[in-house]
Structure formats: C-alpha cells, structure tokens
N, C-alpha and C positions, 0 to 999 in steps of 0.2 A: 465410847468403845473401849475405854479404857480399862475397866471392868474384865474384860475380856482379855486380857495380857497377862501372861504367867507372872511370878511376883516377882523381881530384881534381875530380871533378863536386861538384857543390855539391850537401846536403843534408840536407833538412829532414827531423827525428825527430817524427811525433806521436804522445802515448799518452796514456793516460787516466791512468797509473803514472811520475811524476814519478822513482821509482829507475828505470825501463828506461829513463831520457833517455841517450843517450851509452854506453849498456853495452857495448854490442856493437863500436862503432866511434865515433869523431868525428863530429860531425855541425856544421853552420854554424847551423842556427836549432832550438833545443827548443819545441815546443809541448805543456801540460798541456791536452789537449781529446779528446772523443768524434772521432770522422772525421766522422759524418754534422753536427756541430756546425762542425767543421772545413770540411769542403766546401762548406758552405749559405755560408761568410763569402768564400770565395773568388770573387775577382772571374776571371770567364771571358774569355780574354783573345780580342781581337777576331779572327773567322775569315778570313781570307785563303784564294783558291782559284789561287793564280798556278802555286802550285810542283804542285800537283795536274793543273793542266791540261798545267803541261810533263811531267807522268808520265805523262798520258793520248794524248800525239803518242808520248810514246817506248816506250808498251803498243802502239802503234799499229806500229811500225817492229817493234818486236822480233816479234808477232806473224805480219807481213809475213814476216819473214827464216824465221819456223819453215812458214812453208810452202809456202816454194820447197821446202823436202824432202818435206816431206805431201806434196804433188803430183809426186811425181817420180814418171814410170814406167819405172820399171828392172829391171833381174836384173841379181844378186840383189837380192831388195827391200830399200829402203829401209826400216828399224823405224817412220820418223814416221810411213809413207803408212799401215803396217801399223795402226798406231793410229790415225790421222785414219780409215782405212775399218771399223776395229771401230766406233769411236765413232755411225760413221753407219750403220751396220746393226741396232744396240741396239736393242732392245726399251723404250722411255722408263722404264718399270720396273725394270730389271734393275742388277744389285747387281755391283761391279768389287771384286775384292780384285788386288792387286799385289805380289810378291815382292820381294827383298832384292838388288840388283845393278844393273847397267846397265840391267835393264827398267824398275827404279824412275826413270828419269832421264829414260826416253824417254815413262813415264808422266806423272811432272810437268811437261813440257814441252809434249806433244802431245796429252795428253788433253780435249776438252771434253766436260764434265759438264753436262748439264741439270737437277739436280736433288742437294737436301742428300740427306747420310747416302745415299750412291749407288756410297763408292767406301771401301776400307778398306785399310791399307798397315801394314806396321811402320817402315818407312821407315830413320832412322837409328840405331833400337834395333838393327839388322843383323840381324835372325834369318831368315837365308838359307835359305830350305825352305820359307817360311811360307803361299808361295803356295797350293796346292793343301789343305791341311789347312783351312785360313781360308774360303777358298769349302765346304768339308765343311761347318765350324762355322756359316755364317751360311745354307745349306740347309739346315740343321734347325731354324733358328732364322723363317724365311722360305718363305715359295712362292713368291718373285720367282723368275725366272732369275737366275741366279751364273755370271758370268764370272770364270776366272785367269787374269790376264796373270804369266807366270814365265818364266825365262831358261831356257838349257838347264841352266845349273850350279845352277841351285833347283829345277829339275823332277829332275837327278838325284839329290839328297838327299829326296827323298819321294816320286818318283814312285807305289812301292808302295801309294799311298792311294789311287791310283785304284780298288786293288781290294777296298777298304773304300767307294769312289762305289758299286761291281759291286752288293757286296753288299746295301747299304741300298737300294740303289735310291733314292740321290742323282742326278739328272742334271745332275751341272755341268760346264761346260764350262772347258778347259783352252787357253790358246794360247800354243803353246810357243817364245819368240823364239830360235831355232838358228841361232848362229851359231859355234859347236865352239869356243867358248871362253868364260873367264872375262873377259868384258868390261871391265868395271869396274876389275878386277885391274889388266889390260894397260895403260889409260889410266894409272892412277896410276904401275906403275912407271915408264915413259916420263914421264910429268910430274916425278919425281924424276929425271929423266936415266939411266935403266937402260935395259938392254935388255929387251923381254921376255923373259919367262922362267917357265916353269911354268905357261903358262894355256891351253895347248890340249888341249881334250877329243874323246876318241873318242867321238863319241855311235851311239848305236843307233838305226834307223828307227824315230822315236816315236811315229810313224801305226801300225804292225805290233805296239810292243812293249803298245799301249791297245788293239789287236785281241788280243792274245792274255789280256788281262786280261779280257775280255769287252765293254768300251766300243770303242766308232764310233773309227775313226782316218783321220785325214786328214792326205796330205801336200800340203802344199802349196810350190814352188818357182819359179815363173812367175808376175810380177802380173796377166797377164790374165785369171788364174783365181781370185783376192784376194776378191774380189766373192761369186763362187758358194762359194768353200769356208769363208767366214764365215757365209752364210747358212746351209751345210748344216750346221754345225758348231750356229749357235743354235739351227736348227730341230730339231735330233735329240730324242727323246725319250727319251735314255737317257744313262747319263754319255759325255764324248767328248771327245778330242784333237785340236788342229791343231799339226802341228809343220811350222812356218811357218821355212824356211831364208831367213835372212836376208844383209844386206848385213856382213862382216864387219868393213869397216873405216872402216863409220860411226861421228862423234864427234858426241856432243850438243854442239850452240851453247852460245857460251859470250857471256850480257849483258852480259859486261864490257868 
C-alpha cells in the first residue's frame, strides 16, 4: 500500500504488534495501541466551514456552465441535453447502468440522480461492452425499469444481447449515444497532439438492426422529437433501442 502515499507526508504507524512498527516503510511517530483506543485519545481538531462554502459558490458556477449545453436546442444534439431530457423522463424508480467511453463522461457530468443504488457503471476498470449485458444482469436481479446509456463503439461490442433481452423477455431499454465514432479515443489522441486517427465507425441503423432482433427501435435525429422518443422508448413493454445521433464534435467541460 505503500505505493499509494503521497511522497514525504508525515506519518504515524499504529498497531497493536510493536514488530510491524516501521516494517513496511519509515514512519515519523510509532504508536503500540488498539485504533479504537487510539481514536477515543485523539483530540478532533476544530471544524471550519469557509473552504466548503467556497466549494459550494464554485458547485454553483460549474453547475451553471453544464447547462448552457443541457439546454441547448440543436441538431445534431447535443449528448448533455440528451441526458438532462433522460434524466427527466425516468421513472423515479428506475435503475441507469452506463458503458465504457465518452458516454461514461457525459454520464458523470450531466446526470442527476435522485436516488442511492439507482445508477451502475464500470467506469475506469474500461470494460467497454459492459453497457447492455449489466442492464440484462440487474433485470433479473430487479422489476425496476433498466436504462443503458452506451456509445455507439460499446453497443457495437455486444449489441447481440439484445437478442438474449428478445428471448428472456427482459424489457430493457437501450440508448444509443451515435456519434460514428470512438469518442473518447479521438479526445485523447488530440490531447496528445495527434491527429485523429482510427476512430471512425460505420455504424448500421440501430433503430432497424433492434427491429430485426425482435425489439422496438427507435431513431432518433432532430431534438424536437427528444421528448416523444424517450417517452416511447421507456414506455415500451418489450426490450427497445433508441439510437439517438448525436452531436459529433461535442467535448465534455473541463473544471479545471
């Protein structure tokens, strides 16, 4: 674990085993003591709320700046509006799994959640595909509604489980951020100073290619119609796609 400690921070070793003082690393103070004996002696140092409230003006601004995009009415859409208008069509119940990519970004960003244990991701473990299987997994596990939010480049590594949704007769819903490329990708090489290279995908109508699996498909292309094709996509009673073509050369904000 040691690996994991900022470098020449000061630090105190407690253990109950007078040999593990020092084993592992150097330490400034040895303490022979229980923790909970430990912590009961430890004077709590006095709480201050100054630097929390300047966190809370600048939760306030960052906020603000994510949703001049939420609210943009554009073509091609913008992905935050796409996710600010899921988030407000939810069912307060219903269970968000999230893929591996630039959806994961636009997730953490733009998502509001009303409720724990409501949203499930792999996040930076990268397992790219995870989207659609995960909503499978947590509908067996569940009679919530299940939302996938997935990119086009993790719905094209599994899509085929839709026809495992067909067959169980899982109805989960899929929304498929299309923007014909590897998003993610593309930001990073360019932030190394490359050119892109290698991230543009041919995708297939994934409203037609969830019709021919036996699930509801929906394309979606124009925001004025954002509204109706999220509703018809939660309300189906059967598994269903929205392959929702997005804005290709939106970049998540960046706090810094």
């Amino acid at each position: 674990f040691t690996e994991f400690l900022p470098k020449g921070i000061p630090t105190i070793q407690v253990d109950i085993e007078p040999a593990n003082l020092g084993k592992r690393m150097g330490v400034e103070l040895s303490i022979v003591s229980t923790v909970e004996k430990f912590l009961s002696s430890v004077k709590p140092e006095e709480k201050h709320d100054k630097y929390y409230l300047k966190l809370q003006d600048a939760k306030r601004e960052w906020l603000s700046e994510l949703e001049q995009r939420e609210k943009a009415m554009e073509t091609p859409i913008p992905p935050q509006a796409l996710v600010r208008k899921i988030c407000e069509e939810l069912p307060p119940e219903a269970i968000l799994v999230c893929d591996v990519g630039l959806v994961t970004l636009w997730c953490a960003q733009n998502l509001r959640l009303r409720r724990p244990y409501a949203f499930y991701t792999s996040s930076w473990l990268g397992t790219m595909g995870c989207g659609v299987a995960g909503a499978l997994g947590v509908s067996f596990a569940s009679d919530k509604p299940v939302i996938a939010l997935v990119g086009d480049g993790g719905f094209s590594m599994t899509m085929m489980e839709m026809l495992t949704a067909v067959k169980y007769s899982r109805p989960i819903k899929v929304v498929v951020f299309n923007n014909s490329k590897l998003g993610l990708i593309k930001i990073e090489q360019e932030l190394m100073g490359y050119q892109e290279y290698g991230t543009e995908l041919h995708n297939p109508d994934f409203a037609k290619l969830a019709e021919s699996m036996g699930a509801l498909g929906i394309r979606l292309e124009d925001i004025s119609k954002m509204g109706e094709a999220i509703r018809e996509l939660i309300e189906a009673d059967r598994p269903a796609v929205l392959d929702a073509v997005i804005n290709p050369n939106e970049v998540p904000a960046s706090p810094l």
